[in-house]
NUDO-150355 format. One record per residue (C-alpha): residue in one letter; x, y, z. Coordinates in steps of 0.02 Angstrom, whole numbers, plus 32768, in hexadecimal, padded with zeros to 4 digits. Last residue first. Example, Ala and Ser with C-alpha at 12.3 -4.5 7.8 and 13.67 -1.06 7.14 Angstrom:
<rs>
S82AC7FCB8165
A82677F1F8186
</rs>
This chain:
<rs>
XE729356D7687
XE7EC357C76A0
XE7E8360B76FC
XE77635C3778D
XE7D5352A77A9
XE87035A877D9
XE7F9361D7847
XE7BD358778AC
XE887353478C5
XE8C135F678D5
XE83E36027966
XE867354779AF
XE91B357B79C4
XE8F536237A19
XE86735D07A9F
XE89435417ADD
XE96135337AA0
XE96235CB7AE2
XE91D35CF7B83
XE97B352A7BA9
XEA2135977B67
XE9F236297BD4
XE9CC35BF7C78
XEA75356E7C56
XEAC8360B7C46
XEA7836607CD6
XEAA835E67D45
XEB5535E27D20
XEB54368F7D37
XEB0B36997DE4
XEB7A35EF7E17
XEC1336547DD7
XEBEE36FA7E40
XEBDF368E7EC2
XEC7D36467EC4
XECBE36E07E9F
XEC88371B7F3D
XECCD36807F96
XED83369B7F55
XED6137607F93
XEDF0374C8021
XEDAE36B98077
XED5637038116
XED01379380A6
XECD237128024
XEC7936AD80AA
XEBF2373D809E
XEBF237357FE4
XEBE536697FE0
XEB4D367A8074
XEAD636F6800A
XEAF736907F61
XEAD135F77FC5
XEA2A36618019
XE9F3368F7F61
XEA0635E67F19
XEA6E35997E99
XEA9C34D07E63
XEA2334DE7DC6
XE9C2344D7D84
XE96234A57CD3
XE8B1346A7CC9
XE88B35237C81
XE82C35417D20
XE89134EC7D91
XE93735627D5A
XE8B435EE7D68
XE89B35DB7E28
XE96335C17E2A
XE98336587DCF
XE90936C97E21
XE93C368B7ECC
XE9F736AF7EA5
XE9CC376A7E76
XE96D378B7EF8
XE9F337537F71
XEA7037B07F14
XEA0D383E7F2A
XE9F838317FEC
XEAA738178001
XEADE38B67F96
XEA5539137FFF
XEACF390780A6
XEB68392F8043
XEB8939EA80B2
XEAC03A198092
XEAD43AAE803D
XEB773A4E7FBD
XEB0439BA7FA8
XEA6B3A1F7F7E
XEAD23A8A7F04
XEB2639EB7EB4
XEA8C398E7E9F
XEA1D3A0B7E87
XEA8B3A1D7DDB
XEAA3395E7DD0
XE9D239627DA4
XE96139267E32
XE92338817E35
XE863386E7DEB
XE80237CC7E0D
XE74F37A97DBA
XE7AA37107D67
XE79037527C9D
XE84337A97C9E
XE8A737227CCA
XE8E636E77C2B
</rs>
């Protein structure tokens, strides 16, 4: 889905090691990335998406005032996003595939 934008975000392997090295700091950064990504794809695919990197950023820091609630917050929004970019990407370019390859058999 978000693999044509030029963007890379590093795999949840980095993620953990960078994280643990520098004491959560990365883990911010990341989520940030990710966030941007999904909203700067959401517009692409004409999808309306309530995420961005810096409300991702601010839920997980407010999770450490509000005993994780906000974290999962955030971790919602990030998957709720994802889903609705996936199902716009799919209905674009999966469904219309199996529509082309469908009309094809029959001729």
């Amino acid at each position: 889905m978000c693999e044509d934008d030029g963007r890379h975000t590093g795999g949840i392997v980095l993620y953990y090691l960078l994280s643990l090295v520098t004491c959560g700091i990365y883990s911010f950064f990341w989520w940030f990335k990710v966030g941007e990504r999904l909203y700067r794809n959401s517009i692409k695919e004409g999808v309306h998406s309530d995420i961005s990197g810096m409300k991702l950023v601010l839920c997980f820091l407010l999770g450490a005032v509000t005993c994780s609630f906000c974290s999962w917050y955030a971790i919602h929004l990030a998957m709720k996003a994802t889903n609705e970019l996936a199902t716009a990407y799919n209905q674009k370019y999966v469904y219309n595939m199996a529509v082309i390859d469908a009309n094809s058999d029959e001729n």
